[in-house]
VEXKOLSE-352292 format. One record per residue (C-alpha): x, y, z; residue in one letter; residue number from 1. Coordinates in pm, 1 decimal. Last residue first. Layout:
// VEXKOLSE-352292
SITE;X;Y;Z;a;NUM
...
// end
This chain:
// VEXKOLSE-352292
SITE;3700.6;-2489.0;3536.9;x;333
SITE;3580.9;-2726.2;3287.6;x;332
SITE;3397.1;-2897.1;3570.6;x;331
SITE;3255.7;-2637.8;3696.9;x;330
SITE;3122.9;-2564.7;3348.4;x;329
SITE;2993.3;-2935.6;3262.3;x;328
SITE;2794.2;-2899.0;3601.8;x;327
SITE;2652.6;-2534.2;3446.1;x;326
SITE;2547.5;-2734.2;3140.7;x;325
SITE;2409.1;-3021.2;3339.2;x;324
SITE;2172.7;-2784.3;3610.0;x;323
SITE;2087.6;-2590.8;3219.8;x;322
SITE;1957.9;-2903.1;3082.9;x;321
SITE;1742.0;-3003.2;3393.7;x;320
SITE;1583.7;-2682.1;3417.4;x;319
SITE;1517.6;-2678.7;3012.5;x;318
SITE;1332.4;-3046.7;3015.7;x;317
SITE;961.4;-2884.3;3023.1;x;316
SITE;1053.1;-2706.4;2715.7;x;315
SITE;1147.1;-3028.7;2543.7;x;314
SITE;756.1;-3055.5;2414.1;x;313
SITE;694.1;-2698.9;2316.0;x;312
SITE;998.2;-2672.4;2076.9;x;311
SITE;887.8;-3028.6;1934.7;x;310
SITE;508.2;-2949.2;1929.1;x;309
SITE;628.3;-2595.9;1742.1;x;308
SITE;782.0;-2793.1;1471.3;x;307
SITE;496.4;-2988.2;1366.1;x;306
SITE;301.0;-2707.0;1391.7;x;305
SITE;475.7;-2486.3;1192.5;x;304
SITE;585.4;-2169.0;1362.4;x;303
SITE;407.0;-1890.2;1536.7;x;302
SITE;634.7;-1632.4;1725.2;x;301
SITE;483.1;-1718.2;1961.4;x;300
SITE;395.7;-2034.8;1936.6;x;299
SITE;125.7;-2274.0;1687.4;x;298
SITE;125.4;-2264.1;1295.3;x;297
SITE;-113.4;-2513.4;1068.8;x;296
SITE;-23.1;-2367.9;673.1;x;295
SITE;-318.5;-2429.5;427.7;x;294
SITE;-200.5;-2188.9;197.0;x;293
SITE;108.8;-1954.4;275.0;x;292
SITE;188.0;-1761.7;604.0;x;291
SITE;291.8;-1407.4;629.2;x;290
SITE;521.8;-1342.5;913.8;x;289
SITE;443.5;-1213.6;1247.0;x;288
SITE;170.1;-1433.2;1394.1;x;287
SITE;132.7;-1478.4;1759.8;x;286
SITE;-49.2;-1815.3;1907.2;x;285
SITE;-240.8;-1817.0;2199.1;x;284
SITE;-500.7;-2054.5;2028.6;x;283
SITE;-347.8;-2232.1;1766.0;x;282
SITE;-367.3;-2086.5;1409.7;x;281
SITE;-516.1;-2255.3;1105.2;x;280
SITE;-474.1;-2162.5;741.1;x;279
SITE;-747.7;-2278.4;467.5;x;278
SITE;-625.4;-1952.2;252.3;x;277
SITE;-334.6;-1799.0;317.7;x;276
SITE;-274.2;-1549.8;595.8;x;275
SITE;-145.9;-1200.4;473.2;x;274
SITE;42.1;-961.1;744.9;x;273
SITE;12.0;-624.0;728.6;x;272
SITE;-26.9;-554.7;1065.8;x;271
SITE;47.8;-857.3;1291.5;x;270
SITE;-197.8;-1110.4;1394.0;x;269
SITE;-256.7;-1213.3;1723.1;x;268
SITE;-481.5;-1496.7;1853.3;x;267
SITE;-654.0;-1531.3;2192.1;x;266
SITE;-887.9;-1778.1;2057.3;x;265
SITE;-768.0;-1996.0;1733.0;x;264
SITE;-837.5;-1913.2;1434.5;x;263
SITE;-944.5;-2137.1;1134.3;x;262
SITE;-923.8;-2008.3;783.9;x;261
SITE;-1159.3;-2061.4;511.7;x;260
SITE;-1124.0;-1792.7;246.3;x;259
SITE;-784.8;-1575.3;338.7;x;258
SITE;-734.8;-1343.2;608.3;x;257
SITE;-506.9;-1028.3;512.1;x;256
SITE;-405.7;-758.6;750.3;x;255
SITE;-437.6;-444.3;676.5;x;254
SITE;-457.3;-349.5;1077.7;x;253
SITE;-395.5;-597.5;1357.7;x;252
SITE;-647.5;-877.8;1426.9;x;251
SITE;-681.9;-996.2;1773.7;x;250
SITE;-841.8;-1255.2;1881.3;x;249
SITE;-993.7;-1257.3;2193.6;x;248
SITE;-1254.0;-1523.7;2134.0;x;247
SITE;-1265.3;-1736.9;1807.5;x;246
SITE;-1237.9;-1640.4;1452.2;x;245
SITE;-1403.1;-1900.9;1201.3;x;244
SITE;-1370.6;-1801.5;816.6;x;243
SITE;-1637.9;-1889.1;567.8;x;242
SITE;-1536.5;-1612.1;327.6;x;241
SITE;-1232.8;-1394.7;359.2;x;240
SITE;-1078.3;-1118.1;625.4;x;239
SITE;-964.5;-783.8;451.0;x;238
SITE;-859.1;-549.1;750.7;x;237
SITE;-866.0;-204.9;673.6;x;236
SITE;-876.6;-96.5;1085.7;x;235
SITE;-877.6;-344.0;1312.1;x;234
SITE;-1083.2;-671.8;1347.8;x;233
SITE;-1113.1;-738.8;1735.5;x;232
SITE;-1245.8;-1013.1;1839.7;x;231
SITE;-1421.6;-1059.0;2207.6;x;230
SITE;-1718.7;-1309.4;2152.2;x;229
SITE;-1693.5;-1564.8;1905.1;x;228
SITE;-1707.9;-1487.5;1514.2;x;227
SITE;-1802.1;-1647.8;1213.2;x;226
SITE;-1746.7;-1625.1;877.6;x;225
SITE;-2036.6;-1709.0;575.8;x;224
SITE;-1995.3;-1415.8;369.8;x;223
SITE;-1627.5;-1210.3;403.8;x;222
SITE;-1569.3;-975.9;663.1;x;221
SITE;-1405.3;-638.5;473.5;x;220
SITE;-1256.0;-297.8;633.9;x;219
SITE;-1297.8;-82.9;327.7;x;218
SITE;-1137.8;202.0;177.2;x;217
SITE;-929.4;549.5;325.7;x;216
SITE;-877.3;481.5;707.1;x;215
SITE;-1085.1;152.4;732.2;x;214
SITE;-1371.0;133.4;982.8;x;213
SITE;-1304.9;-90.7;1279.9;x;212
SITE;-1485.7;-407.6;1398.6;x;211
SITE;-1502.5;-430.2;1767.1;x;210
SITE;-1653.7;-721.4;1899.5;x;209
SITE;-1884.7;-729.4;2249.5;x;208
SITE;-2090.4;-1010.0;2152.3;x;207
SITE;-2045.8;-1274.5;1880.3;x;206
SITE;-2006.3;-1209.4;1478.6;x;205
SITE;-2261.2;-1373.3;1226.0;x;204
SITE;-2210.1;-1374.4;884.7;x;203
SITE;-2463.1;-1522.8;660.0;x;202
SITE;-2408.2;-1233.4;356.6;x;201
SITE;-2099.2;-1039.7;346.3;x;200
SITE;-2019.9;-731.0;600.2;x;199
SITE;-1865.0;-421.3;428.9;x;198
SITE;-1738.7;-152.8;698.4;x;197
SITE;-1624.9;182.4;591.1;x;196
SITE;-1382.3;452.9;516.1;x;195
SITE;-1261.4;762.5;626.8;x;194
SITE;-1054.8;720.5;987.0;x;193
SITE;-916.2;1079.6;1017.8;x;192
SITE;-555.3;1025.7;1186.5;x;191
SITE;-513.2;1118.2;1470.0;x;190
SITE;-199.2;1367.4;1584.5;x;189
SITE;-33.1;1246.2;1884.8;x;188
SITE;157.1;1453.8;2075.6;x;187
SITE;243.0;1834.3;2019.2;x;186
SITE;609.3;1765.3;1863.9;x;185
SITE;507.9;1465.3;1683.1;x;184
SITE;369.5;1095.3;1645.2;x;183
SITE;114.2;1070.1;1384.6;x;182
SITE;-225.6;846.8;1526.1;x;181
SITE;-399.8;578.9;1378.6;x;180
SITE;-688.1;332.1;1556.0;x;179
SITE;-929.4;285.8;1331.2;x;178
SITE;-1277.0;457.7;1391.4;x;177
SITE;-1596.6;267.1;1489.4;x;176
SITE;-1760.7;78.9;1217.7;x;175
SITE;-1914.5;-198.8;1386.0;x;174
SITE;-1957.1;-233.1;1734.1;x;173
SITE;-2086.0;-534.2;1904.7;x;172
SITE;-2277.8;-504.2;2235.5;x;171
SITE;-2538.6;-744.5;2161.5;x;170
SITE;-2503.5;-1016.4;1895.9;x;169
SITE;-2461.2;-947.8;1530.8;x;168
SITE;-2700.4;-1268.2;1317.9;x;167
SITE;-2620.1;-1205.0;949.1;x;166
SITE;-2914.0;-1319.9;695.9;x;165
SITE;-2830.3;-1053.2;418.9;x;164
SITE;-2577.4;-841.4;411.0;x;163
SITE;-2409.9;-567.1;662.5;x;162
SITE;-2324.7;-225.0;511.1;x;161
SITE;-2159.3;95.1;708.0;x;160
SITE;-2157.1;412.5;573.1;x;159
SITE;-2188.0;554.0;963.3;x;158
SITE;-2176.7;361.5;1230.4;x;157
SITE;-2325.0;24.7;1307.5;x;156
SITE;-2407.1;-39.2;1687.0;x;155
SITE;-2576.9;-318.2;1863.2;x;154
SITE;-2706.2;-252.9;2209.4;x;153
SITE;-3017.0;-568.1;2162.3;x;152
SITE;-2950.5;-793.8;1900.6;x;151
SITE;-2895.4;-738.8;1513.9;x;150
SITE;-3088.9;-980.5;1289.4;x;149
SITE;-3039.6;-961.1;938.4;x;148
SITE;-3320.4;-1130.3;748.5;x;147
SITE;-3294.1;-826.4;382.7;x;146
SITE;-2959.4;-697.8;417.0;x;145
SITE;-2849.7;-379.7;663.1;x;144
SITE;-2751.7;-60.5;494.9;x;143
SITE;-2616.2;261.5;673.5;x;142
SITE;-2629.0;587.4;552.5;x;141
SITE;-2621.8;726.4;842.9;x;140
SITE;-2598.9;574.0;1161.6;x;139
SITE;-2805.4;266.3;1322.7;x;138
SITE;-2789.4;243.5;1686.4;x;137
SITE;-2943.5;-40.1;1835.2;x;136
SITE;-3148.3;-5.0;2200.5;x;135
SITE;-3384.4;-246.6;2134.7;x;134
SITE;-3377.6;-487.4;1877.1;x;133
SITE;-3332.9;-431.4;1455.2;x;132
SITE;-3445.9;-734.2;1350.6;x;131
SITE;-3499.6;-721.2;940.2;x;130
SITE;-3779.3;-912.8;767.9;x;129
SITE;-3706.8;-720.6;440.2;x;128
SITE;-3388.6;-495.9;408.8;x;127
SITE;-3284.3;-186.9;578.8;x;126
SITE;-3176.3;126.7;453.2;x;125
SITE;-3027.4;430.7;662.4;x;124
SITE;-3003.2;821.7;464.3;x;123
SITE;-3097.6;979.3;792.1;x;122
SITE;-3041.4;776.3;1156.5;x;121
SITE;-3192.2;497.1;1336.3;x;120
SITE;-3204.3;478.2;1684.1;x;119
SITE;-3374.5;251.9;1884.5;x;118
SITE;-3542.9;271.9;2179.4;x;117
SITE;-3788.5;1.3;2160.7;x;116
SITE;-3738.6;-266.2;1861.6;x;115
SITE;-3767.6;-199.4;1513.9;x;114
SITE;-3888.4;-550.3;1396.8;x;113
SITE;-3923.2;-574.7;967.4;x;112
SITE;-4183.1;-670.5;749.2;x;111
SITE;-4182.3;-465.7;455.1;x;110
SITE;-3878.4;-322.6;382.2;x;109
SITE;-3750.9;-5.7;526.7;x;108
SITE;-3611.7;294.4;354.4;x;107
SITE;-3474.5;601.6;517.3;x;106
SITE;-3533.4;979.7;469.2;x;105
SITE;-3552.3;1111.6;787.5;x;104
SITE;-3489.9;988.7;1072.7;x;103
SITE;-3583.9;705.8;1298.0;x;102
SITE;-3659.7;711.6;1667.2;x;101
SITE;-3786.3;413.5;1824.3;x;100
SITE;-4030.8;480.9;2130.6;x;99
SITE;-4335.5;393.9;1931.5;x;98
SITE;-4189.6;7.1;1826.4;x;97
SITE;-4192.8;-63.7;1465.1;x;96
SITE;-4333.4;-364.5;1312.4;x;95
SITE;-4356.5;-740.1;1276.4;x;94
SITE;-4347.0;-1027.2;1542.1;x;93
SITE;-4204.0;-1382.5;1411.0;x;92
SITE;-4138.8;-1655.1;1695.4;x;91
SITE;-3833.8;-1874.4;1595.4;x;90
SITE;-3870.4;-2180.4;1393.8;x;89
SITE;-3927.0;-2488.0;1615.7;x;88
SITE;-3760.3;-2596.1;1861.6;x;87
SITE;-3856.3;-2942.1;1825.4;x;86
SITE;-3700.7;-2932.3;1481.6;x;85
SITE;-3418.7;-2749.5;1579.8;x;84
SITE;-3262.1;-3009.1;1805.0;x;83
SITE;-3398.0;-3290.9;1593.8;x;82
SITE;-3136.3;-3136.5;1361.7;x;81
SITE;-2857.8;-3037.0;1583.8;x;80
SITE;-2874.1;-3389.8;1725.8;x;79
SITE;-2852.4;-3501.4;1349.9;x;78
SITE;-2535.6;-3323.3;1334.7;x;77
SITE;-2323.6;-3470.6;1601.0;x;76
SITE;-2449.1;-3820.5;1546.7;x;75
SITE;-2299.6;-3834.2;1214.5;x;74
SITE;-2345.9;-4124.9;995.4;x;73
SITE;-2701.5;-4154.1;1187.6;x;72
SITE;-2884.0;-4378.4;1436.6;x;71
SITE;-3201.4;-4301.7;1601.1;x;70
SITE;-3232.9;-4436.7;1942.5;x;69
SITE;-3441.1;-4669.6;2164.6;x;68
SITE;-3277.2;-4746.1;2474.1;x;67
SITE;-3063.3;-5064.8;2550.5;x;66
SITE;-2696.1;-4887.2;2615.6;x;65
SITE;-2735.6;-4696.1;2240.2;x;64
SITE;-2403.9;-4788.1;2113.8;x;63
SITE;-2463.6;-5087.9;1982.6;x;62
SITE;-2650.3;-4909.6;1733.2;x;61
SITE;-2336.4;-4726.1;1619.7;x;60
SITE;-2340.5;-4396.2;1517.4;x;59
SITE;-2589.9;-4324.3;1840.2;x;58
SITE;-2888.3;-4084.3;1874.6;x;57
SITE;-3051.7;-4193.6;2230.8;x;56
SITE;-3373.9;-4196.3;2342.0;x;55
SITE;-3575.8;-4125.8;2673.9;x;54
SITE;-3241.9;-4000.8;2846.9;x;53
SITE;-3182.9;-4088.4;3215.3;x;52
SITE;-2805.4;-4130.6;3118.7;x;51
SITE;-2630.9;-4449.3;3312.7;x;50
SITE;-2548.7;-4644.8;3029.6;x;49
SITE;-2492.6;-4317.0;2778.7;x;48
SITE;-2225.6;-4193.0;3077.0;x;47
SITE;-2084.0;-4524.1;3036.7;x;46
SITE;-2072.1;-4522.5;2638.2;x;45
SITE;-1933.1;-4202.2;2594.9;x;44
SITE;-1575.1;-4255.4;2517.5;x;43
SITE;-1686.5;-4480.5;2225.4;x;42
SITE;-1759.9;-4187.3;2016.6;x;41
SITE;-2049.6;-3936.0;1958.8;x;40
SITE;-2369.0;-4052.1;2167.0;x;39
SITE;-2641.2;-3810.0;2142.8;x;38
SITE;-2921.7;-3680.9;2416.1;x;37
SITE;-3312.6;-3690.1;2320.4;x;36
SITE;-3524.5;-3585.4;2587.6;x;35
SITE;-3923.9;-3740.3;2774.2;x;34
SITE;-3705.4;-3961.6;2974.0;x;33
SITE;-3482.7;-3622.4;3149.9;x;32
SITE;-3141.2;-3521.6;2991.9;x;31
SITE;-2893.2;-3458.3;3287.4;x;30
SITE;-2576.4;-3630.3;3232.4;x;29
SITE;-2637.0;-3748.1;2865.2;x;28
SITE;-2741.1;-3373.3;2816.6;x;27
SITE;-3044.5;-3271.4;2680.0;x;26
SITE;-3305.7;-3245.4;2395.2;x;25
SITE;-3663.9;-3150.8;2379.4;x;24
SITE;-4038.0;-3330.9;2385.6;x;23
SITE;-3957.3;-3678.6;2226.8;x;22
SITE;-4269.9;-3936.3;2279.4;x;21
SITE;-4138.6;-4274.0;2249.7;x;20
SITE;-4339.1;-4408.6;1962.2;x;19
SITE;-4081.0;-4578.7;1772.1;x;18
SITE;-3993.6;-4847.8;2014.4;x;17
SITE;-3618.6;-4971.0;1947.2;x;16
SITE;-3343.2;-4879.7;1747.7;x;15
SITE;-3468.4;-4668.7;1412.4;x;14
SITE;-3285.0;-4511.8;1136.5;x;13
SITE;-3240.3;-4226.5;1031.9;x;12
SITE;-3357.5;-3988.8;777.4;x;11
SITE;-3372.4;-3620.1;976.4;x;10
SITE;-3757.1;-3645.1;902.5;x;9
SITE;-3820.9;-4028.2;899.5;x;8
SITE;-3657.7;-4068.9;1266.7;x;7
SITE;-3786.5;-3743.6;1400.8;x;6
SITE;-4180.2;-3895.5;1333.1;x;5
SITE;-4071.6;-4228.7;1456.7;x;4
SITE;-3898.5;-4103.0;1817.6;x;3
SITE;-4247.3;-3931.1;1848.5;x;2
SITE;-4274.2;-3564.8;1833.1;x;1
// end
């Protein structure tokens, strides 16, 4: 598109000539003259001076170094608009590949993608425009809401239910069995895992998570949370809506995640433990206690943030405490 035709869709304005032909985005370091990079802050502005970008979307027109540009409140996410539109919406192909095997009774909306090899068992329901890709397994009983897109080596178990317009990338597992055992005189006795997985609307959960069934009810992801890569959500877990979980977290069983909570990768939260709504944890953090609304914790064992920057802070100054403690002692002696 020209720089023009972007400008009046994403409602920006113009710097500069208007008919600069846009063909994709880039990089300041490596976007080529027929791209569209962004400038986000001041820190930029030497990269943006030497960037072999065509155009430039700036905050600030002073900003974009003498090329044309669009500028916008936020720079950030009109990029990820002009982004899309030159992408363009993705490619839509319809119907059910011959090598997929799929039981009976199930009922499929009209369109959907069953992709080759997959495997969908008795009882299963899945909505309109579904994207079931190859090599999914599908147990029984299982729903999946009407624009879902699950990609290739996805597997929902039995009784599980994902909603509408979730994206699950490849290798995710949802509704394996929760890990309990009974300790006693033969070993350990498991546990039957009974219950299910419910999956809100707009979710979408990275590859290679494990999201575990509850033992009696429902393990619950709430609509609109995300996932990276690597969480694991055990067993009854009630996580809320519009949540972000990032990689290697670690979720321990019944615990409670309220509506808009930030956490941080390589997270762990204790069984039981309830999180309060619009609560964010610091990567490598370890959460024991409950926390109330809105708290920001860092450490393990997680305390408030403020505090924890202190703790953290005068760690580095322990050697040289303990060489004037032990000084004080010889001293004393």
């Amino acid at each position: 598109m020209k720089l023009k035709e972007l400008a009046e869709k994403i409602g920006a304005k113009i710097v500069g000539d208007g008919e600069v032909e846009i063909r994709g985005v880039g990089s300041l370091s490596n976007a080529q003259p027929d791209q569209v990079s962004f400038v986000n802050g001041k820190q930029h502005l030497e990269s943006a001076k030497k960037s072999r970008a065509g155009a430039l979307i700036v905050e600030d027109e002073k900003w974009a170094a003498g090329k044309p540009g669009l500028v916008a409140k936020d720079a950030d996410r009109a990029f990820v608009a002009v982004e899309k539109l030159l992408i363009g919406p993705e490619r839509e192909f319809w119907g059910i590949h011959g090598s997929a095997m799929i039981g009976e009774p199930v009922r499929i909306g009209e369109p959907v993608w069953i992709g080759p090899y997959v495997v969908i068992e008795a009882g299963a329901e899945l909505g309109a425009k579904a994207k079931i890709e190859a090599h999914c397994y599908l147990g029984r009983n299982v729903r999946i809401g009407a624009g879902t897109k699950l990609f290739p080596g996805v597997k929902v178990l039995d009784n599980c239910r994902i909603g509408e317009r979730c994206i699950i990338h490849s290798g995710t597992v949802i509704g394996s069995d929760g890990f309990g055992f009974l300790p006693g005189e033969k070993g350990l006795e498991k546990i039957p895992q009974i219950g299910t997985v419910e999956i809100g609307d707009d979710v979408e959960l990275g590859a290679n998570c494990a999201i575990d069934r509850a033992s009696l009810d429902a393990t619950m992801i709430g609509s609109g949370t995300k996932f990276d890569n690597l969480v694991h959500i055990a067993h009854s877990v009630k996580v809320g809506k519009n949540c972000v979980i990032l990689a290697g977290a670690v979720v321990g069983g019944s615990a409670e995640i309220g509506d808009g909570c930030m956490i941080s990768g390589q997270v762990a939260i204790k069984d039981h433990t309830k999180i309060g709504a619009g609560s964010q944890v610091v990567g490598g953090s370890g959460v024991l206690d409950d926390l109330p609304p809105g708290s920001v914790v860092m450490g393990y064992p997680s305390m408030p943030f403020s505090q924890a920057k202190r703790v953290f802070l005068r760690l580095k100054n322990l050697p040289e405490l303990f060489r004037r403690v032990r000084k004080l002692e010889d001293k004393l002696k």
